[in-house]
N, C-alpha and C positions, 0 to 999 in steps of 0.2 A: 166564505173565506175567513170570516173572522172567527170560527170555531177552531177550523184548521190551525191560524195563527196560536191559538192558543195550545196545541197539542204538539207542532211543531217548537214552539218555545220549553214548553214541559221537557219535551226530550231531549231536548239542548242540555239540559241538566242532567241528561243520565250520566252516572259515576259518581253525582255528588255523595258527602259522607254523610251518614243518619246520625244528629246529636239531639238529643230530648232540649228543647226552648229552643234550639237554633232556629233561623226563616229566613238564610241563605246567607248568612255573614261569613267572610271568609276570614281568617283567624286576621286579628290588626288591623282589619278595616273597615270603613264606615258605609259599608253595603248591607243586601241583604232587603228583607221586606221594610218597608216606611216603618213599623212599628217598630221595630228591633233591628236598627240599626250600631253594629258595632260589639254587638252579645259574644261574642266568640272570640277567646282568645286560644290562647297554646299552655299546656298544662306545665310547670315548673321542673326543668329539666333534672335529669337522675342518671347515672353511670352505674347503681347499684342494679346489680343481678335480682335480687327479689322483690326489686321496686322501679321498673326503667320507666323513666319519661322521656323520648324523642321525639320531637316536633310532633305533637297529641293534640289535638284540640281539645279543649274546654268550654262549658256551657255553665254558666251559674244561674240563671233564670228561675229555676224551678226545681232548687237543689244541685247538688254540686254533681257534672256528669262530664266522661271523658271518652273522647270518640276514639272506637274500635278498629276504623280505619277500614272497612268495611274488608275485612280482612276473608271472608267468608266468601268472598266474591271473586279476584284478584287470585291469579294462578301466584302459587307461593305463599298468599297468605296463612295464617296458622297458631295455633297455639305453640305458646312455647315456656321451659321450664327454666330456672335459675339454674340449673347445672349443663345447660345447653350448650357448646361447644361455642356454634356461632353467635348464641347471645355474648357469652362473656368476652369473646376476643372480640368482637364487633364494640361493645361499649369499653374496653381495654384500650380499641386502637383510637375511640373517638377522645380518650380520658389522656393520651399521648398529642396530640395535637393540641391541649389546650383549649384555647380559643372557640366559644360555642359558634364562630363567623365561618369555621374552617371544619364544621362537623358535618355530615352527610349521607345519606341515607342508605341502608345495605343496599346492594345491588342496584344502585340508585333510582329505589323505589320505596323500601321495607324499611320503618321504623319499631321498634319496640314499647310498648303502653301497656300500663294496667287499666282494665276494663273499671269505669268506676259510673255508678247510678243505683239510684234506691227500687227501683223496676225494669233495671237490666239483666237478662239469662245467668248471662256471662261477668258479674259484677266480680273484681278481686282475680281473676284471669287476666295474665299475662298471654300477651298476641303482638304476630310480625303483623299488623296494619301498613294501610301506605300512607305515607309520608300527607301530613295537613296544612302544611303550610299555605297551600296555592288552591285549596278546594271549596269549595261553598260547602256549608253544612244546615240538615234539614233534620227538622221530624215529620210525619204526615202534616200535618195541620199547618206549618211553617211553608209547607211547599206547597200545598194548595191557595193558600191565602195570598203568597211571592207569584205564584204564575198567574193565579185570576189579578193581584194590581198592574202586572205586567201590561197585562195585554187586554183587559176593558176597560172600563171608566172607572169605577168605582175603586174606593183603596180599599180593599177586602182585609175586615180582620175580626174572623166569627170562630168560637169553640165549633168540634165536634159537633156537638148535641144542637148547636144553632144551625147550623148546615142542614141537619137530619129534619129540622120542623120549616125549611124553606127561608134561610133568613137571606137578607139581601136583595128578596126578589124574586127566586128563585121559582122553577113552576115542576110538580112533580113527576117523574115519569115511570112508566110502569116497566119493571127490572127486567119484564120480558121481552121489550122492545129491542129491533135489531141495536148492534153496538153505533154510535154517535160519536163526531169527536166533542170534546170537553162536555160531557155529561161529570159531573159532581157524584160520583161513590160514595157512602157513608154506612158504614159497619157497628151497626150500634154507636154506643161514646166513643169507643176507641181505636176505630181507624176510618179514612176517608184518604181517597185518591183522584184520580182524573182518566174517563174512559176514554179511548182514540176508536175511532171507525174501523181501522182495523181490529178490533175483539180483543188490545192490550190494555192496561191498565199500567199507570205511570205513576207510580207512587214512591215514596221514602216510607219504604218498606220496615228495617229493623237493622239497628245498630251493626249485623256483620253484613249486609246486603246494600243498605242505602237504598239511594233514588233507582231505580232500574223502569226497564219495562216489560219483563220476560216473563208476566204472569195473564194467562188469557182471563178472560170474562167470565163470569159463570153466576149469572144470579142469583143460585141459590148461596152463595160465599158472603154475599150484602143484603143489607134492609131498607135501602133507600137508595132514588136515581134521584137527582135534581140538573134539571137546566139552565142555563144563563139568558136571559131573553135577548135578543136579538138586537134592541137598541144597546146593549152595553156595550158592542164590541164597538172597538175604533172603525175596522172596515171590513 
């Protein structure tokens, strides 16, 4: 049960938005993983056409980075240009109202952001993302670390490359084994997720995708399986 637990928690999170240092703070509040508590805030609002900030979230941990909104995901999301019809009358009609208490998101979903990170695709790209006010925000590593303190013992807060050599405890498993829930993923240093029994993979995938689970299993994709042993879970 307590693996389960663990994979039914993880997906509790799918939609969250992918920000580089986030580990589930949702912008202005003091959640998120034990270690990083609070990291997330909303990037400094903008009315200008070739620079909009609408309720954005912001990550300064590890360099300065602005959530995409996982725009890539979300029917309607999209890139969009400074001569854009419903950019300009959209940040026109929020610039009439004044009052950033009484501003509100297109279609009451779609915000406007510049993509911003020093190892994002899409960095300096203007995108309709959704709205961050109310969303937990993750990178791989922040979401792994948030769902194993969740739901075992231990307050999980390991790099990449430490997950990859078994740290925590962990015991290794060979990549050809049938799928497992909360088996530990790890792709080289640079990504690691969470297998489920069903053949998904629940990960905070990338800046225009986020947390999702819509990606099957496939061994040869990773370089390491690790398990959580058995005493860690609650129950």
């Amino acid at each position: 049960m307590g693996a389960q637990w663990v994979i039914q928690y993880a997906r509790s999170l799918v939609g969250s938005h992918y920000l580089w240092g986030a580990a589930g703070a949702t912008p202005g509040r003091q959640d998120g993983a034990w270690y990083r508590r609070g990291s997330v805030g909303l990037e400094p609002s903008s009315l200008d056409p070739a620079k909009p900030s609408v309720f954005a979230a912001t990550c300064d941990v590890d360099g300065h980075y602005v959530c995409a909104g996982i725009f890539n995901k979300i029917p309607g999301g999209r890139y969009a240009d400074p001569r854009d019809w419903d950019l300009v009358n959209y940040l026109g009609m929020l610039g009439d109202l004044g009052s950033e208490d009484l501003w509100y998101p297109y279609y009451s979903r779609f915000t406007p952001r510049v993509v911003k990170g020093n190892n994002v695709s899409n960095t300096g790209r203007i995108v309709w993302g959704e709205d961050c006010r109310y969303v937990r925000h993750f990178d791989c590593i922040g979401f792994v670390n948030h769902v194993l303190s969740q739901t075992t013992n231990p307050n999980w807060h390991y790099s990449i490359p430490q997950y990859g050599a078994g740290a925590g405890g962990t015991t290794p498993v060979p990549l050809e084994d049938p799928p497992a829930d909360a088996d530990i993923l790890v792709r080289g240093t640079t990504h690691i997720g969470l297998l489920s029994a069903s053949g998904r993979v629940v990960q905070a995938e990338d800046h225009a995708t986020g947390v999702h689970a819509d990606g099957a299993y496939y061994a040869a994709n990773w370089t390491g399986r690790f398990r959580v042993p058995d005493d860690f879970y609650w129950f």
